[in-house]
N, C-alpha and C positions, 0 to 999 in steps of 0.2 A: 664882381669878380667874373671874369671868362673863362668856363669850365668846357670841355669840349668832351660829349660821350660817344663812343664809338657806338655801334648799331647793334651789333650783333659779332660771337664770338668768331665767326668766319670773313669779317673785313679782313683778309691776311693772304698774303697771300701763297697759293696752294704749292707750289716747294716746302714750304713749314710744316706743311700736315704730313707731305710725303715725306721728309724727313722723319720728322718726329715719330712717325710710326715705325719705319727702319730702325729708329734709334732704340725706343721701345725693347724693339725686340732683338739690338744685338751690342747696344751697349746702353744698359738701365743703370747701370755704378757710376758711368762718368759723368765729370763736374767738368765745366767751364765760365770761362769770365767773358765776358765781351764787354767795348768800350765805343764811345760815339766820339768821332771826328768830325770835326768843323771844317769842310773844305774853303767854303766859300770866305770862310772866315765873317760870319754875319755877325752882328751885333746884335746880342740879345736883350731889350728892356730890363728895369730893374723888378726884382718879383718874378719876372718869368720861370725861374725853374719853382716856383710856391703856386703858379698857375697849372705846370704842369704835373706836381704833386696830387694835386687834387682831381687831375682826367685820370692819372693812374689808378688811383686808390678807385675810383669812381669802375675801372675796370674788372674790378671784384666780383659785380654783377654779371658780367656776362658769362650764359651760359648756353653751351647745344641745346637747343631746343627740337620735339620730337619732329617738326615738319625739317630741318635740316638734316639731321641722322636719316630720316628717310631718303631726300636728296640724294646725301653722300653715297648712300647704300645703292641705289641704281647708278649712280654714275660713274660709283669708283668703285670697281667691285674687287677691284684687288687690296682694299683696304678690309683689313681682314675686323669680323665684327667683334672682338675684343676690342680690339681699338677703337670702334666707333663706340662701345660702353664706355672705355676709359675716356674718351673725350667727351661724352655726358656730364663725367663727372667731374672734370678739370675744370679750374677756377684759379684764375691769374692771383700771383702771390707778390704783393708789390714790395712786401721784404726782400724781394731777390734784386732790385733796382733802387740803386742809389744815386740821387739828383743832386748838387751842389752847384751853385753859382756864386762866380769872385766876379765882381765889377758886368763887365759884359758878355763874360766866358762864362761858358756853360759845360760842366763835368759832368759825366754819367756812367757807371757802370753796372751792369748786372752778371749777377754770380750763383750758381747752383747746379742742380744738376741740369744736364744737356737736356734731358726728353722733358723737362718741365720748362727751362729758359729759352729752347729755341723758337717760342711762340713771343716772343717778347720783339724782336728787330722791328719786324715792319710797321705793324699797330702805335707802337712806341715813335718811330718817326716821323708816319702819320700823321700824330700827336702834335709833334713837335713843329712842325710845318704849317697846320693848320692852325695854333697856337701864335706862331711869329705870327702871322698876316691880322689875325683877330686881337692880339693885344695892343698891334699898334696902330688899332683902325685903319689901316691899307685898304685900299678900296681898289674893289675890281670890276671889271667890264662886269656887263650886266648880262644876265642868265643868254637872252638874246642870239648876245653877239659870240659867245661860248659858242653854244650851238651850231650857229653859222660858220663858223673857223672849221670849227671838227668835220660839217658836211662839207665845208670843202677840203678837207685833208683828204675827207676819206673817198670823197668822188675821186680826187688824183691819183689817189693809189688802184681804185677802181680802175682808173684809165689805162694804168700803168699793168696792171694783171697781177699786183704785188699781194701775195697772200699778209695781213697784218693781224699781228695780237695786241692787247693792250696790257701793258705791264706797269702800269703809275702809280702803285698803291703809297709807294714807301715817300717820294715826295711831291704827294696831290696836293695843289691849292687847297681845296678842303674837300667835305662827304659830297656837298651838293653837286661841287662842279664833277667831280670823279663818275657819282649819279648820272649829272645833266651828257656829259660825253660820252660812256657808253650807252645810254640810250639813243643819243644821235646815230651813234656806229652801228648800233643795232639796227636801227631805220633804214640807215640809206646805206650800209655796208655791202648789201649783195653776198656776192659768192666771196669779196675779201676780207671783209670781217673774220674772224674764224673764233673771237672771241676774246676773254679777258684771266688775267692770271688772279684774282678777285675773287675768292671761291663765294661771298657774299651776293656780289655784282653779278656773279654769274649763274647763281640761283635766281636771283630777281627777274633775269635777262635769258631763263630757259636753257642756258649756254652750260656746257661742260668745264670744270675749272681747266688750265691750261699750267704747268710745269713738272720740272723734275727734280733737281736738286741743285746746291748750292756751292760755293767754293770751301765755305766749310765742312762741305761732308770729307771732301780733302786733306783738308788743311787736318784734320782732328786724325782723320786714317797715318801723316808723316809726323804725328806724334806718337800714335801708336804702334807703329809697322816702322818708321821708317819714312826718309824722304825718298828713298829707292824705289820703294813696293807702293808706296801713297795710292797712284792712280789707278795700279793692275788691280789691288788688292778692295779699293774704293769700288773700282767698278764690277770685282768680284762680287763683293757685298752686296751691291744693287739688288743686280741681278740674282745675288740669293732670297732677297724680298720680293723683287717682281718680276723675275722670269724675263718677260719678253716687252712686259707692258713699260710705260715712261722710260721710254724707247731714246733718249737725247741725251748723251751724254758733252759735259760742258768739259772744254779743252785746257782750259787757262791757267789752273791755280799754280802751276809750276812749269811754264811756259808751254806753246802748242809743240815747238821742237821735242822736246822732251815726252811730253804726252802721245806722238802720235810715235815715237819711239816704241811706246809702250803698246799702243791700239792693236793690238794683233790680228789677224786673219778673225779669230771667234769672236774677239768684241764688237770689231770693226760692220761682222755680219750681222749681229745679234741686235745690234742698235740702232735704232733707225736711222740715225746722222748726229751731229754733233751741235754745238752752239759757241756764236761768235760773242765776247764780252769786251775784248782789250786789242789793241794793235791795228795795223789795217787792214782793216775786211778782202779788198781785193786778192793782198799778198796773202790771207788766209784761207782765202776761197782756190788760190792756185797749189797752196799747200795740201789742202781735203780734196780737191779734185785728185794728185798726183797720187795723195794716200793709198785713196780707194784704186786708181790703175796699178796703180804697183802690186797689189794684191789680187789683182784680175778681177772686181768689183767693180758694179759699172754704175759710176758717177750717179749716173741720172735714177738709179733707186733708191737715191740717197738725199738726205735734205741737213741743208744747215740752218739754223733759226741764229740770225742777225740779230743783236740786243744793246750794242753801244751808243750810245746818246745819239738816237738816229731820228732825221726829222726825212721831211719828201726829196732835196736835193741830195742826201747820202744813199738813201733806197735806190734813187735813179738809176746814179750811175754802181752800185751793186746790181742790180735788177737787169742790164745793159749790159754786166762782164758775165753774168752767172747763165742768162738765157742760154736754152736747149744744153748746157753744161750739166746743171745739176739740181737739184728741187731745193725752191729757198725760200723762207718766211721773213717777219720780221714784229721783233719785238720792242714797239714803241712807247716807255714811259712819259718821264716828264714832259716830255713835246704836246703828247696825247693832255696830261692831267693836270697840267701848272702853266700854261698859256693863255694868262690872262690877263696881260697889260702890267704886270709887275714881274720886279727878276724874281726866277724861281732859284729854289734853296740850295745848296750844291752840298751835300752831307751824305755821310754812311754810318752805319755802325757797324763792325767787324769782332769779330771773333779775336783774341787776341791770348786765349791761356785757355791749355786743357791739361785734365786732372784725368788719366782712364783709370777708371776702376778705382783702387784706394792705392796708387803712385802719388810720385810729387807732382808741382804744377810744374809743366813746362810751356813755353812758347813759344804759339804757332806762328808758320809766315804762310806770303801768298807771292809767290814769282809773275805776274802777270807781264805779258806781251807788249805793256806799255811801263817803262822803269818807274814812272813818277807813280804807278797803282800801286808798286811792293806796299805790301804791310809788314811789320814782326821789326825786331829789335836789329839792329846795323849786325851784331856776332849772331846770331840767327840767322839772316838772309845771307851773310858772308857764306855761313856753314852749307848752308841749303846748296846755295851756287860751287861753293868746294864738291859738295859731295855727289851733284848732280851733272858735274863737271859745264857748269853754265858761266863761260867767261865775260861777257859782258858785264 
């Protein structure tokens, strides 16, 4: 039987922890459900979700251990040190995750409260991914040639003066290659590496973790606020936890029109720059750039962090519209962590029902910048779009 253990309880990556601490401390009552979409529509072996039953339960074990809490504690100093107790003593609860498989489909959802579930997405996919390739003896390029790929991604982006992160945790080929790649980046990265969103990897690798928050920090705020207030009031919250620090606020969950509606003069200041997920980069790069002139902010002390399925020909030509415009990163998953002679996985899990406090459950949507991204139910995103006045 193919059991697959994660390493340690920080393979996850660090939006999770930065949430989860937020969450912690300003909504401990609410519950939510989240569910897993099959994009790619893969076919799963038979037994596969009784293979991944048993990585879960196997997850029980992991726990912070002291040389990470100390880690966390220089690196993240705005992670306030209850929290890094409470995550001591936090131990994944796989009664909250329910696995079902019909034929080749594979059903999953988890259910509980938010500050305990939200550590479950990424690890869980992870899972899942490394799982497909291992149970059906897929075989990939050899450590080698891994290597070699990545030193020359990361020499081009070197050439190109593209600052890059790695962001691949959720659908890595498996631990090794995820390992073998940012060790290469770290080698021969230079000044463009700048690191890994992998708060695990990024201990191993001396690196500072790399994120901020998610679309569900969103999505959960226009269930309880409101699709109106969702984003002011999201990014009021933030900033009620960290001031000034995890500085990037993401634009997307209810379109960037909409959101930068919202971005006022004080957020807009407060924040270090924003993040690309959905739509096209260029036309959003000319939207952030107008933002910031409109409010007599000057572009160029502003940065956006690029994150949509982006390999070296998409960086280019963003890297080529944005110069001497505005300060731009880029956030490379799958490219970085499942480029190894097989197709990689094409899946999410999302957020899909929140409970605040002891209300009912209602559900959540996500307006993204590309129609085919919405999530949430057809009369949910109907209402969203009614009430946001979003006609398309």
């Amino acid at each position: 039987m193919v059991t697959i253990s994660l390493k340690s309880i920080l393979d996850n990556d660090f939006y999770k922890f930065t949430m989860q601490h937020a969450v912690i401390k300003l909504f401990p009552k609410a519950k939510v459900r989240y569910k897993f979409i099959n994009r790619g529509k893969h076919i799963f072996p038979p037994g596969f979700a009784i293979l991944l039953r048993h990585s879960v339960e196997a997850m029980t074990k992991l726990q912070l251990t002291p040389e990470e809490k100390i880690y966390l504690k220089k690196h993240c100093p705005y992670l306030d040190p209850t929290y890094l107790d409470f995550l001591q003593g936090y131990t994944f609860d796989p009664s909250e995750v329910e696995i079902e498989q019909v034929g080749s489909d594979l059903d999953i959802t988890i259910e509980g409260f938010w500050y305990r579930t939200i550590l479950w997405e990424v690890p869980l996919m992870a899972l899942i991914s490394e799982l497909f390739y291992a149970s059906q003896d897929l075989e990939r390029i050899d450590d080698k040639a891994i290597q070699d790929i990545t030193q020359n991604k990361i020499e081009s982006y070197n050439a190109l003066g593209a600052s890059v992160l790695e962001f691949g945790t959720r659908r890595r080929h498996s631990y090794k290659v995820h390992t073998l790649v940012n060790e290469t980046l770290a080698l021969f990265g230079q000044e463009s590496f700048l690191g890994t969103s992998n708060v695990h990897l990024a201990m191993l690798n001396g690196k500072r973790p790399l994120g901020t928050h998610a679309h569900e920090w969103f999505m959960f705020h226009a269930a309880q606020y409101g699709f109106k207030v969702a984003n002011t009031v999201g990014l009021e919250n933030w900033t009620l936890v960290y001031g000034g620090d995890l500085g990037i606020a993401l634009t997307d969950t209810y379109t960037t029109d909409v959101f930068f509606e919202q971005f006022d003069k004080k957020y807009s200041k407060l924040f270090d720059g924003v993040r690309h997920d959905s739509g096209d980069p260029i036309e959003f790069a000319k939207k952030t750039i107008a933002h910031y002139t409109k409010l007599g902010i000057d572009p160029k002390s502003k940065i956006i962090v690029f994150s949509d399925s982006l390999n070296l020909e998409k960086v280019k030509v963003i890297v080529d519209f944005c110069k001497d415009k505005i300060k731009m990163s880029f956030g490379i998953g799958t490219n970085f962590t499942n480029d190894v002679g097989l197709p990689a996985m094409n899946m999410v899990i999302k957020l899909t029902e929140t409970k605040p406090d002891f209300t009912h459950w209602e559900g959540v949507v996500k307006l993204s910048d590309e129609k085919n991204k919405n999530t949430g139910t057809p009369e949910m995103i109907a209402l969203a779009k009614q009430v946001l006045g979003i006609k398309s």
